[in-house]
Every structure is written in C-alpha cells, then in structure tokens.
N, C-alpha and C positions, 0 to 999 in steps of 0.2 A: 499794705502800703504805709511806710512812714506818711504819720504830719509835717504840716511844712510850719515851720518855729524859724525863730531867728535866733539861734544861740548865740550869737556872737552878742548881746547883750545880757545872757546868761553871768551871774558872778557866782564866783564858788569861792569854798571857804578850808583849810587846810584842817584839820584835825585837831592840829593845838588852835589854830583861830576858836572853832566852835567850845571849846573846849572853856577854852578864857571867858567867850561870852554866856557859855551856860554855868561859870561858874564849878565845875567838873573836871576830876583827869581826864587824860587822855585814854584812859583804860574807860572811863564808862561810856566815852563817844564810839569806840571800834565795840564797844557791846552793845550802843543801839543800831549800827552800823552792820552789825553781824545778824543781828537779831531782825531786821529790819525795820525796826520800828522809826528809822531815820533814816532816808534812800541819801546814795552813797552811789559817785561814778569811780573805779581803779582806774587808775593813769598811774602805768607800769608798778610799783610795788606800792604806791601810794592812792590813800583815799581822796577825793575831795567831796565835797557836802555845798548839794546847794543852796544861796544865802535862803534864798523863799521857803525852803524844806525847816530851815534853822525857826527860821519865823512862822512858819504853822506850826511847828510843834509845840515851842514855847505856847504861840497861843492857845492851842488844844490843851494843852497842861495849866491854863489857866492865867497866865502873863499874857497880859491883851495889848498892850503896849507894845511900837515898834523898838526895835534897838537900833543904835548905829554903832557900825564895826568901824568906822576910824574915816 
C-alpha cells in the first residue's frame, strides 16, 4: 500500500538547477543520478531531483547549511 504524502508541496529541481547549486556539470549530477547515490524521478526523457534529496546530500557530504535555490 502506497503512503499517503502530499506531493503537491513536493519541489524538484531540473538537472542543470542541482547542478548550478552543487557547483558540478551536468555529467556528475546523471552520474549520481545513475549511480543512485542521489534519488531521481524520470518525467518522460527527463530527470528531476528533489529539492530535500539535494539538501541531505550536500549535508551528508559535510555542508550543514541550507541553500536557497532562487
């Protein structure tokens, strides 16, 4: 049985977004993306990344600080 979540407050983030905010091409974001080391929904040939995923990783990696995307 699916959890019941509210996605609809869910924000995601485009590839080059995460990209910009980590600092990183777009080639190292689809390699943590592939690798899974950074969960990833496809919407038709594209990835999006979402924003909370972006933000525990960074902090797992050591960046304890929030960011803000814009």
């Amino acid at each position: 049985m699916v959890e019941s979540q509210n996605f609809a407050s869910a924000r995601f983030m485009t590839v080059a977004e995460v990209a910009d905010v980590m600092r990183v091409s777009k080639m190292t974001v689809y390699r943590l993306v592939h690798s899974g080391e950074l969960p990833a929904v496809r919407f038709g040939r594209s990835y999006r990344v979402p924003e909370n995923a972006v933000q525990e990783y960074l902090r797992a990696a050591g960046f304890g600080r929030d960011f803000n995307t814009g």
